[in-house]
C-alpha positions in Angstrom: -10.4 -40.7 -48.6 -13.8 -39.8 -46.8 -13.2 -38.0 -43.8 -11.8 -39.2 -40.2 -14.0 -37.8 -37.5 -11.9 -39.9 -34.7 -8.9 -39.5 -35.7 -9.8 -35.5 -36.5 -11.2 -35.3 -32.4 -7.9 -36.5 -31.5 -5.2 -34.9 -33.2 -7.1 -31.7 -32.7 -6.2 -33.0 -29.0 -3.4 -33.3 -29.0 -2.1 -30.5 -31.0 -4.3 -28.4 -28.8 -2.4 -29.7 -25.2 0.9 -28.4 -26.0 3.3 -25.4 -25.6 2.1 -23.5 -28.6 -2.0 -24.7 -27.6 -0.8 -23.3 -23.8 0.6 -20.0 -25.2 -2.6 -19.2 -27.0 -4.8 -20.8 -24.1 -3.1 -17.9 -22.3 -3.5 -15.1 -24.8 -7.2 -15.7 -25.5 -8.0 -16.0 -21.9 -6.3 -13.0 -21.2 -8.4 -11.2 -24.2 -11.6 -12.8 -23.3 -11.7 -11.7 -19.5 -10.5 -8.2 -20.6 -13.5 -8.2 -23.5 -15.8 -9.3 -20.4 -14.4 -6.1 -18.1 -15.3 -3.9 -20.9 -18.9 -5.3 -21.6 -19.6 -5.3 -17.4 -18.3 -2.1 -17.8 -20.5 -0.6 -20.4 -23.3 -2.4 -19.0 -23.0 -0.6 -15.9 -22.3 2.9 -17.3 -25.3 2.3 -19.3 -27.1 1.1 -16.1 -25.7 4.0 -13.8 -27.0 6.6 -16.3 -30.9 5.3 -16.8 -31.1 5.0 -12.9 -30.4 1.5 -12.4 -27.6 2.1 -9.9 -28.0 -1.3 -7.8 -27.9 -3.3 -10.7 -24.9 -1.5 -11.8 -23.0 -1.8 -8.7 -23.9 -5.9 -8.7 -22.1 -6.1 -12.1 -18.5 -8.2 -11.6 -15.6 -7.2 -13.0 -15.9 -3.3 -13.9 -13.6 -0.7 -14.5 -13.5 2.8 -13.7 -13.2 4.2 -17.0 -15.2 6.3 -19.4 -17.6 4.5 -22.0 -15.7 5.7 -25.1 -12.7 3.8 -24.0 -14.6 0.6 -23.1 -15.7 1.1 -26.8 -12.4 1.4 -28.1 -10.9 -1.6 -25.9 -13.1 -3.8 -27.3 -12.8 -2.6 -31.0 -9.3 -3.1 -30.0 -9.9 -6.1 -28.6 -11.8 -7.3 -31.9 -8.5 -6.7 -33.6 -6.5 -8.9 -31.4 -8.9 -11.4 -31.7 -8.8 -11.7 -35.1 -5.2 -11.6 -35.1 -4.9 -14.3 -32.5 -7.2 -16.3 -34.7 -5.2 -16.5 -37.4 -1.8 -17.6 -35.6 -4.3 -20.1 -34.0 -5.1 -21.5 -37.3 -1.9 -21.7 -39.2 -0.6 -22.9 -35.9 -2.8 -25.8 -35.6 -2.7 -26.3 -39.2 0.9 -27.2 -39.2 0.6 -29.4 -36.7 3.4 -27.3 -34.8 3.0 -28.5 -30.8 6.6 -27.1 -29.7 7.2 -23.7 -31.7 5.1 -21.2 -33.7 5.5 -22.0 -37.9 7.5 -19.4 -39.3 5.5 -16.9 -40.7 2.5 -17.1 -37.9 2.5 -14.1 -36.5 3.8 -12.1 -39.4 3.1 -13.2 -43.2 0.8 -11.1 -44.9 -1.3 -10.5 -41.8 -3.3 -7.4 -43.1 -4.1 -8.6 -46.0 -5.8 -12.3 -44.1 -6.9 -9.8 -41.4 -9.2 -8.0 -44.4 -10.4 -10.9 -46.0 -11.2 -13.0 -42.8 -13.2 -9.8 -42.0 -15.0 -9.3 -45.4 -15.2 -13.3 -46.0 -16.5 -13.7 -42.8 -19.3 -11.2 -43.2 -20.5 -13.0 -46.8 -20.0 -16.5 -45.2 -22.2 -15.3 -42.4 -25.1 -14.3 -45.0 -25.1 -16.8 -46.8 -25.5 -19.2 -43.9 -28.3 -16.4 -43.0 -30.0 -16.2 -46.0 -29.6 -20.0 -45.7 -31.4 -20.4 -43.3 -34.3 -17.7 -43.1 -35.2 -19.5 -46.7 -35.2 -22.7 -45.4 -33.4 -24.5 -42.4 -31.5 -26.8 -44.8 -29.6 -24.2 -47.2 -28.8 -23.0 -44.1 -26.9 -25.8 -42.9 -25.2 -26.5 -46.2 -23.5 -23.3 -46.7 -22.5 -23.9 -42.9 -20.7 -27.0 -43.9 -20.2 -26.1 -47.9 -17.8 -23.0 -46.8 -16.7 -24.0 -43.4 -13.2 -24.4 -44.9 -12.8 -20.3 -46.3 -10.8 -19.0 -43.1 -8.4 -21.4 -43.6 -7.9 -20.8 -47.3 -7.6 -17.4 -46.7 -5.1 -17.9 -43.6 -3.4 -21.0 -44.6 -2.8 -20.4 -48.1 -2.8 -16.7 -48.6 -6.5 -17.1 -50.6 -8.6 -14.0 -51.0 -12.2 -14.6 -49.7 -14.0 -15.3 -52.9 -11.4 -18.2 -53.9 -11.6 -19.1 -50.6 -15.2 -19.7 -50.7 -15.0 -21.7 -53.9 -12.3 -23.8 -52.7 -14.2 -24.5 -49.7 -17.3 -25.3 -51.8 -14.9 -28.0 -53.4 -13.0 -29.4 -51.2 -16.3 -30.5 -49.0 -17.6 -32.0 -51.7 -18.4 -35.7 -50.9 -17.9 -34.7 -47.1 -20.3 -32.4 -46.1 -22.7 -34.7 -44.4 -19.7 -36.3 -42.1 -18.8 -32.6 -41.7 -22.3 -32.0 -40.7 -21.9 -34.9 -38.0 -18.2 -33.9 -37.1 -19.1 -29.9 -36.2 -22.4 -31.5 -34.7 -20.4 -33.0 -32.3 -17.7 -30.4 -31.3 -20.6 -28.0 -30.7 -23.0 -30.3 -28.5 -19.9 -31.1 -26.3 -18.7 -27.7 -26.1 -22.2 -26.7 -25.4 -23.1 -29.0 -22.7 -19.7 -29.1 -20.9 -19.6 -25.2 -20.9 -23.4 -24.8 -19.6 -22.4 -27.9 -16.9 -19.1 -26.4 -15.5 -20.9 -22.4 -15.6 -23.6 -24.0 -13.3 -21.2 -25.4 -11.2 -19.5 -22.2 -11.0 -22.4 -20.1 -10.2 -23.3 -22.4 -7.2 -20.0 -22.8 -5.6 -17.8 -19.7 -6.1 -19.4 -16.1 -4.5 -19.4 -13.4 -6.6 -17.1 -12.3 -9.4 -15.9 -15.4 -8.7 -18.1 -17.4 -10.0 -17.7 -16.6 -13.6 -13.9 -18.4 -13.7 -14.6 -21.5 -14.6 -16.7 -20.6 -18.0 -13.8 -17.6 -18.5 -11.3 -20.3 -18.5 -13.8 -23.1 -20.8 -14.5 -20.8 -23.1 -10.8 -20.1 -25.1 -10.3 -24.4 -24.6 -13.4 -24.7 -26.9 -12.9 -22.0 -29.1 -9.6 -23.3 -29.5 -10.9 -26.6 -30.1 -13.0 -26.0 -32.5 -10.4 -24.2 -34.0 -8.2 -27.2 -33.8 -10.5 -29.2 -35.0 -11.5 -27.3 -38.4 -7.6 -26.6 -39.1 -7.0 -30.6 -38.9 -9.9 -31.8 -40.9 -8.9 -29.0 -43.3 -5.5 -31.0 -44.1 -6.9 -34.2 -43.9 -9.1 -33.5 -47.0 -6.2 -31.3 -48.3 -4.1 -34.4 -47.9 -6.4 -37.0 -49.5 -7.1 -34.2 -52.4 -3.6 -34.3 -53.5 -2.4 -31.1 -51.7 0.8 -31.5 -49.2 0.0 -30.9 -45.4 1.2 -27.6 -43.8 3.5 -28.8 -41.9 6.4 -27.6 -40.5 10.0 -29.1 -41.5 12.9 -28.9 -39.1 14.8 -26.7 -41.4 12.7 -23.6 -41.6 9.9 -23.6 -41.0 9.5 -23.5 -37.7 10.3 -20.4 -35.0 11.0 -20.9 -31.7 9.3 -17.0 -30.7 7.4 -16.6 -28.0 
């Protein structure tokens, strides 16, 4: 079965608008606007100490604290992140809108933390390598290994059977793909750069930087939704059963 991109924008959707899409709305806005404290906050440090104390004291949403624990928060803050991620996908993944999937915010979490992390850093080369060779290869290991983070989250993959998986499972699909992440990206890009003008005009100060703190986790999550759905769909039409949740056990009502 080729690929669904209308029915894929959709039920990313509407998995996204619910009480598990709200809790993680939540906890990524909350981790984003303390990850933009911290970078104000070294920025202005940095600023303060070369001179530049009038841009420094213009800088929104700084904190009083030393540069070495800005650092830290946001190496903290990374962690989080990529913890958050995770729960995000297997979350969206089984297509869980009321309560988290058991197993979310606990199975084998160091060990998907690790080769997110490593996987992330060889999927990011290649697409590099990709593209500095030519624009094309670029694109195609985009699209060939989009599908590795969910392996490796989803079905407890390490990052090199991840990638291969990946590599597989797009096979056939890679130019709707192509179209599909085409899509999510324009949108989120032109709705994002719309509503951060809007901002910047009509809110004073600090202010002004809500609107794209509060756009920014609702198309990151999106996005997320979106891969996580499309990943089943192929799964599905591949032969594999979809990760989703049974009434039984599956599903915990934490959080």
């Amino acid at each position: 079965m080729a690929l669904q991109i209308g029915s894929a924008l959709e039920e990313a959707g509407y998995r996204l608008f619910s009480r598990t899409g709200a809790i993680l709305f939540v906890a990524f806005l909350a981790l984003m606007s303390s990850f933009q404290a911290l970078f104000n906050t070294i920025l202005a440090t940095t600023y303060a100490r070369m001179g530049y104390g009038e841009i420094a004291a213009a800088l929104p949403l700084t904190l009083d604290i030393p540069l070495s624990v800005a650092g830290a928060g946001i190496a903290i803050g990374s962690v989080v992140s990529l913890y958050l991620t995770i729960v995000s996908f297997r979350t969206f993944a089984a297509g869980a809108r009321d309560s988290f999937p058991t197993g979310a915010f606990t199975r084998n979490v160091p060990l998907a933390m690790v080769n997110v992390f490593v996987g992330g850093i060889v999927y990011s080369l290649l697409v590099f390598v990709g593209s500095i060779l030519f624009l094309i290869p670029g694109i195609f290991a985009y699209v060939a290994f989009i599908f590795m983070m969910p392996y490796v989250i989803v079905d407890d993959r390490n990052f090199v059977a991840a990638l291969k998986e990946s590599y597989r499972l797009t096979t056939g699909n890679r130019l709707a793909l192509f179209g599909l992440l085409l899509i999510v990206g324009t949108a989120a890009a032109i709705v994002g750069g719309v509503i951060g003008f809007v901002g910047a005009l009509a809110l004073p100060g600090p202010t002004s930087q809500l609107p794209t703190a509060v756009i920014q986790p609702v198309a990151s999550l999106y996005g997320t939704a979106v891969i996580a759905v499309v990943f089943e769909q192929l799964r599905e039409s591949d032969g594999m059963p979809p990760s989703a949740p049974s009434e039984d056990d599956t599903t915990t009502t934490a959080l």
